[in-house]
C-alpha positions as CSV (number, residue, x, y, z in Angstrom):
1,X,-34.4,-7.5,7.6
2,X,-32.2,-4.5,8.2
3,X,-32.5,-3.1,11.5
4,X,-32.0,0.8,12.0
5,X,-31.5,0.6,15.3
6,X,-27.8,-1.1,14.1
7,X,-27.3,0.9,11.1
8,X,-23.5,2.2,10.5
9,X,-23.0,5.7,11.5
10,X,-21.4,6.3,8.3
11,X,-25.0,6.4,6.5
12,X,-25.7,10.0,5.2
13,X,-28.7,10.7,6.4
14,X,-32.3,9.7,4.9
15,X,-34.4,7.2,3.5
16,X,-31.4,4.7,2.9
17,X,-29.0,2.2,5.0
18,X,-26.6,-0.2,5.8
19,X,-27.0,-2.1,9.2
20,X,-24.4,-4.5,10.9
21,X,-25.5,-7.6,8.8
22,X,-23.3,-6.4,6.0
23,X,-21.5,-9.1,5.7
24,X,-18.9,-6.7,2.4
25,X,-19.9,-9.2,-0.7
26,X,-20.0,-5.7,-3.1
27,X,-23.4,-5.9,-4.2
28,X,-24.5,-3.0,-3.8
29,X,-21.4,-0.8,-4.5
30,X,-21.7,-2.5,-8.1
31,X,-25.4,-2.0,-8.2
32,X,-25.4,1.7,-7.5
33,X,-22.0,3.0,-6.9
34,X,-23.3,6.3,-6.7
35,X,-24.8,6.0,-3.2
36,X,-23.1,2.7,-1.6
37,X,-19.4,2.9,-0.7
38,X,-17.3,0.3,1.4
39,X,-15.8,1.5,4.7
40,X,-11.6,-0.5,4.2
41,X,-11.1,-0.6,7.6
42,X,-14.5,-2.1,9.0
43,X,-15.0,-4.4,5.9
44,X,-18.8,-3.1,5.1
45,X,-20.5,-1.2,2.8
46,X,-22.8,2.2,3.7
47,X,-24.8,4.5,2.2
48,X,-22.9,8.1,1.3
49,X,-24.9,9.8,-0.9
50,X,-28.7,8.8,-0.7
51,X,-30.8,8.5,-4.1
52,X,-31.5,11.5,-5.1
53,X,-33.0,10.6,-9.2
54,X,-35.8,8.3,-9.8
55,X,-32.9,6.0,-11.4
56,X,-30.7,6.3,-8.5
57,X,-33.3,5.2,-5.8
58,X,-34.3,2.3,-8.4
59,X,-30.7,0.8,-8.4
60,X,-31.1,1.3,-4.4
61,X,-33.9,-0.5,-4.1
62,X,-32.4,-3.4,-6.4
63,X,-29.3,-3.2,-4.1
64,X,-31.5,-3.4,-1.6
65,X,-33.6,-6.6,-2.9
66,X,-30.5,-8.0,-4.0
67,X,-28.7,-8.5,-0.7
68,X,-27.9,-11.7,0.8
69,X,-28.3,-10.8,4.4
70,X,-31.0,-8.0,4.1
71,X,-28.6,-5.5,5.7
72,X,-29.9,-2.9,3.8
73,X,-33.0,-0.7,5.0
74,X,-35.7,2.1,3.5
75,X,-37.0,3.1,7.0
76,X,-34.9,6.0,7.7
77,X,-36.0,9.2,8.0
78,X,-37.0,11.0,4.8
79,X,-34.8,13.9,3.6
């Protein structure tokens, strides 16, 4: 379970993140490319755009079901 405590500072703020669990397997990015981009030099994905459609938050929370390591979270503050 994602932690927010350990979220990347990358995440735009809101509803959405990434922790340090990510372990980069591009899940997300292909789920909803929109919102999820990968950071080259760390070797992780993060939120930079949170969902702002009813489709995009679906994809998000598919990313987010999806994910082998549960690195991503919905516990962050609402925008």
């Amino acid at each position: 379970m994602a932690d927010i405590a350990n979220k990347y500072s990358e995440n735009k703020g809101g509803k959405f993140y990434v922790d340090n669990q990510c372990i980069d397997c591009d899940l997300c990015r292909e789920t909803a490319p929109k919102n999820f981009m990968r950071n080259d030099d760390g070797g992780y994905s993060y939120v930079f755009k949170q969902a702002e459609t009813p489709e995009e938050h679906a994809q998000c929370k598919e990313a987010q079901e999806g994910c082998p390591v549960e690195a991503i979270g919905d516990d962050g503050p609402q925008s």
